[in-house]
C-alpha positions in Angstrom: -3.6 -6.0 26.6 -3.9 -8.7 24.4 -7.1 -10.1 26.1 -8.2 -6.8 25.0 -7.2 -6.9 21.7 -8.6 -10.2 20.7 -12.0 -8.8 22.4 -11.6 -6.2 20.2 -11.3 -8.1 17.0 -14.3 -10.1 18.0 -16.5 -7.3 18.1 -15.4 -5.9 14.9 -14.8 -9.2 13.5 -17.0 -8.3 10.1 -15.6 -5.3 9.3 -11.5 -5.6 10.0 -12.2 -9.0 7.8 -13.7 -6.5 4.9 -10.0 -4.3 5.8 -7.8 -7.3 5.6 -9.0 -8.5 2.5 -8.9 -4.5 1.0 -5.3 -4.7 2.2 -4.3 -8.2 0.4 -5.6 -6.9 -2.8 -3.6 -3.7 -2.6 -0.7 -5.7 -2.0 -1.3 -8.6 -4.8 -2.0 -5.4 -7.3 1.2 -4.3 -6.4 3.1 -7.3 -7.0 1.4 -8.6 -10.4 0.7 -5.0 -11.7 3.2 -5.2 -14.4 2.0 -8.4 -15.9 -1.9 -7.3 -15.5 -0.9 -3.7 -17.6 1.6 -5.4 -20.4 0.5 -9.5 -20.2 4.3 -10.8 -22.3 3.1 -12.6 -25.9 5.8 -15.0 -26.5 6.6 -15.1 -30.5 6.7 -19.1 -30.7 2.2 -18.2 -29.5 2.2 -16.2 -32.2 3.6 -18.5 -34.9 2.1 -21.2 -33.8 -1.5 -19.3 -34.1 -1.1 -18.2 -37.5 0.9 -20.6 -38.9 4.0 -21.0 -41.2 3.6 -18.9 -44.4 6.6 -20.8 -46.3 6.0 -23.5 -48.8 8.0 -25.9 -50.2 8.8 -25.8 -53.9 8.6 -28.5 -56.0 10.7 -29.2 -59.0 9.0 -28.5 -62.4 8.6 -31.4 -64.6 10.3 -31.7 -67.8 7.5 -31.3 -69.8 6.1 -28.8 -72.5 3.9 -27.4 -70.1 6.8 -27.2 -67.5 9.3 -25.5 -69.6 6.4 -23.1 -70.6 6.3 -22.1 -66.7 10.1 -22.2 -66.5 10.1 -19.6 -69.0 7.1 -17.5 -67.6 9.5 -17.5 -63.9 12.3 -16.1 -65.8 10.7 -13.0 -66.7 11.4 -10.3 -63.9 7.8 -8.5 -64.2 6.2 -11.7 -62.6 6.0 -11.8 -58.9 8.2 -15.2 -58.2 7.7 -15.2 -53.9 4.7 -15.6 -51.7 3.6 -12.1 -49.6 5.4 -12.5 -45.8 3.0 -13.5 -43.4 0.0 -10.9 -43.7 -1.5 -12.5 -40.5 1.1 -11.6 -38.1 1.6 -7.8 -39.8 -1.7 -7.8 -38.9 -1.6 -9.2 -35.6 1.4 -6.6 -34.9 -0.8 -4.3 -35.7 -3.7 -4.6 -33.8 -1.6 -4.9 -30.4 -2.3 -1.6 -28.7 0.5 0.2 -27.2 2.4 -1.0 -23.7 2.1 1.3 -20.6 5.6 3.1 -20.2 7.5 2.3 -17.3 7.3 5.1 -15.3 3.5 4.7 -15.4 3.7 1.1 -14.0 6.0 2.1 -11.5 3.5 4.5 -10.1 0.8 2.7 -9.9 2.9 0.2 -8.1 3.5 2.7 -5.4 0.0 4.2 -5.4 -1.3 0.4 -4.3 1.5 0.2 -1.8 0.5 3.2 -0.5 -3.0 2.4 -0.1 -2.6 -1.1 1.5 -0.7 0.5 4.2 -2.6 2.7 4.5 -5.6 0.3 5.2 -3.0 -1.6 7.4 -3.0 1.5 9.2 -7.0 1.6 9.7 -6.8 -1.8 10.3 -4.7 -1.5 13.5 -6.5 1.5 14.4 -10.0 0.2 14.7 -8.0 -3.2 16.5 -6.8 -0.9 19.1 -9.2 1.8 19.9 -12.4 -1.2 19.9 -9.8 -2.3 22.9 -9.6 1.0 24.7 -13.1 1.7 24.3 -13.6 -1.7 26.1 -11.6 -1.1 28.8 -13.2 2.0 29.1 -16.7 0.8 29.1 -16.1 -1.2 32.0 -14.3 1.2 34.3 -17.3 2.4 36.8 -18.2 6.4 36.0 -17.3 8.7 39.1 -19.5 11.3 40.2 -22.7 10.8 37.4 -26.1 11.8 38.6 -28.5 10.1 36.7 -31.7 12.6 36.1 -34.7 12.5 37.8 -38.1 12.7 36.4 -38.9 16.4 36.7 -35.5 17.7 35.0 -37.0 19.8 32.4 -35.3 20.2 29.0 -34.4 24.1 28.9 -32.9 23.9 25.6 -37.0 23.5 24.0 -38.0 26.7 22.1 -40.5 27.0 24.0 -39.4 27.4 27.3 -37.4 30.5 28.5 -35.7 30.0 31.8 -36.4 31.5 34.7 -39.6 33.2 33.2 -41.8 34.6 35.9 -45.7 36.3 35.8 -43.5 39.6 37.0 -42.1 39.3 33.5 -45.1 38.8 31.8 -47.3 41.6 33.6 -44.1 43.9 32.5 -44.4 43.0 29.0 -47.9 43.2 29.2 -47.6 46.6 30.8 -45.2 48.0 27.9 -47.7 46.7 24.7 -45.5 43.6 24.0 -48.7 41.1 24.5 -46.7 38.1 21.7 -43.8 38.5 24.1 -45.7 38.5 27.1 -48.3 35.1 26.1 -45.0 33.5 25.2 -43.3 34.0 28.6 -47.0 33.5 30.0 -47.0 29.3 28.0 -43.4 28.9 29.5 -44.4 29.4 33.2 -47.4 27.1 32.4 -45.1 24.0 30.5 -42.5 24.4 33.0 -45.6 23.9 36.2 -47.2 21.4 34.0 -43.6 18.9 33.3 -42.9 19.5 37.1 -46.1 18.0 38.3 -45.6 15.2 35.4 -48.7 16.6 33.8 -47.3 16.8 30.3 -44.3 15.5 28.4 -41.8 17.7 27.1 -38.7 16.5 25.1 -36.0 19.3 23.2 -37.6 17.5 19.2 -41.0 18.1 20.3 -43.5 20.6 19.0 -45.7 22.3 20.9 -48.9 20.5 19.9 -47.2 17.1 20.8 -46.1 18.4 23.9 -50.0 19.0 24.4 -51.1 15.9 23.1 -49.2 13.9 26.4 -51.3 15.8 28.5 -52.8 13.4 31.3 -55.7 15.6 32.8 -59.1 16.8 31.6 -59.8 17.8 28.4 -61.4 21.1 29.2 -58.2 22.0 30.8 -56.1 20.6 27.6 -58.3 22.9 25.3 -56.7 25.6 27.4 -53.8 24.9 26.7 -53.8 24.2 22.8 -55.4 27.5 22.7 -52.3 29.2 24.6 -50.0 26.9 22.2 -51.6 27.8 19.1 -51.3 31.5 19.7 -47.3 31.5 20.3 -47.3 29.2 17.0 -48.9 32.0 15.0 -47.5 35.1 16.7 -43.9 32.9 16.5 -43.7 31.4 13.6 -46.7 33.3 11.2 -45.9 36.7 12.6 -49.4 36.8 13.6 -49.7 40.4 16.2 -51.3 39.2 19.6 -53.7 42.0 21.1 -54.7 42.8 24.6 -57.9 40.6 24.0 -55.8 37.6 22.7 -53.6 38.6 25.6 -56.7 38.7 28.3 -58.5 34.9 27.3 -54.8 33.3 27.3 -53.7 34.6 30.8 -57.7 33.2 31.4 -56.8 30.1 30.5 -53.9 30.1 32.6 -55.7 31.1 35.8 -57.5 27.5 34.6 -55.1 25.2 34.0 -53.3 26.7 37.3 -56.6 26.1 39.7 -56.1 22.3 38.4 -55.8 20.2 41.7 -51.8 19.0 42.6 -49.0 20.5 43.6 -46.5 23.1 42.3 -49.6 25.3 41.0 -48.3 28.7 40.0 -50.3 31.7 41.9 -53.6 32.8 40.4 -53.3 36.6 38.8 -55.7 38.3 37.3 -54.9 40.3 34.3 -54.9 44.0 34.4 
């Protein structure tokens, strides 16, 4: 178990690093959120920024001059004291507001919440990296791996188990687009099974043509066929008998290539 755990971390090393560190600064947020929302100023800061406002007095000389200001100091209208400290009124001022309580409490429990949380995802990832390892190395019972002529059915352009009975009796009741586009089926599905063509469920259908590995005249058969599903599919072009008659020629072409697994010869009506 642990083997597999410590495999585990090493293959995620990068990314449960980026988790841990997440989690420690949840955690350190929650522990120094207080001081971070309302940092303290101490008062002694604050007077020894601005200074003392107080000054000494002096005593006023005996003199004519002096006893002219004593008697100026006696008068009441006459401001006799210095403003108090206009610097720190100001500084008072300017201090914006302290976050209430409750709202530092919360936000406490909001980063609590989040670094487990990412504690959680952090053991998470540890342990299903392990399983997924063990699991990886277990041997897979009863897998069949696909062999070369196992078509894709789920392409648009094949329709399984589509058969030339189907397209004479299409044919037959006036639905030629129907019955050209069961008619290129039968010849993609002959064509992948003798490894003629390429045929993968992202393709279109002129890719699917353009990994064709035999002659050209035969491939300009088949783009012709391709072309005229594409515009009766997709344009809502109508497909007439004569459209019909030159594609099911074309077929009776590609079909009397030489190989194997080439579909009977018909000839249309």
């Amino acid at each position: 178990m642990f083997r597999g755990l410590g495999k585990s971390f090493v293959a995620n090393k990068k990314r449960l690093s980026v988790i841990a560190a997440v989690a420690g600064v949840f955690f350190i947020g929650a522990l120094f959120v207080e001081r971070l929302l309302n940092p303290p100023i101490e008062e002694k800061q604050i007077e020894q920024q601005l200074g003392s406002t107080e000054v000494p007095r002096t005593p006023i000389a005996d003199t004519e001059q002096g006893r002219m200001i004593a008697r100026i100091l006696e008068d009441e209208d006459f401001q006799k004291q210095l403003p108090e400290k206009p610097e720190k009124r100001d500084q008072s001022q300017n201090k914006s507001e302290p976050w209430p309580q409750w709202a530092i409490d919360l936000t406490k429990i909001v980063l609590m919440v989040l670094g487990i949380l990412t504690i959680v995802v952090f053991i998470w990832i540890l342990v299903v990296g392990s399983e997924g390892g063990a699991q990886a190395q277990k041997p897979k019972k009863n897998f069949k791996r696909p062999t070369k002529k196992q078509l894709p059915v789920e392409h648009h352009m094949l329709v399984p188990k589509a058969t030339l009975a189907d397209v004479e009796r299409l044919a037959e009741a006036g639905s030629f687009g129907e019955a050209v586009r069961l008619l290129l089926s039968v010849m993609l599905t002959v064509l992948a099974g003798r490894e003629l063509i390429k045929i993968r469920p992202s393709m279109t259908g002129r890719e699917i043509v353009a990994t064709a590995t035999f002659d050209t005249s035969f491939v300009r058969g088949l783009r012709y066929m391709v072309l005229t599903v594409e515009a009766y599919a997709f344009a809502g072009e109508q497909v007439n008998r004569i459209l019909f008659d030159e594609c099911f020629e074309h077929f009776n072409k590609l079909s009397a290539m030489k190989g194997p697994s080439a579909p009977t010869k018909r000839q249309p009506k």
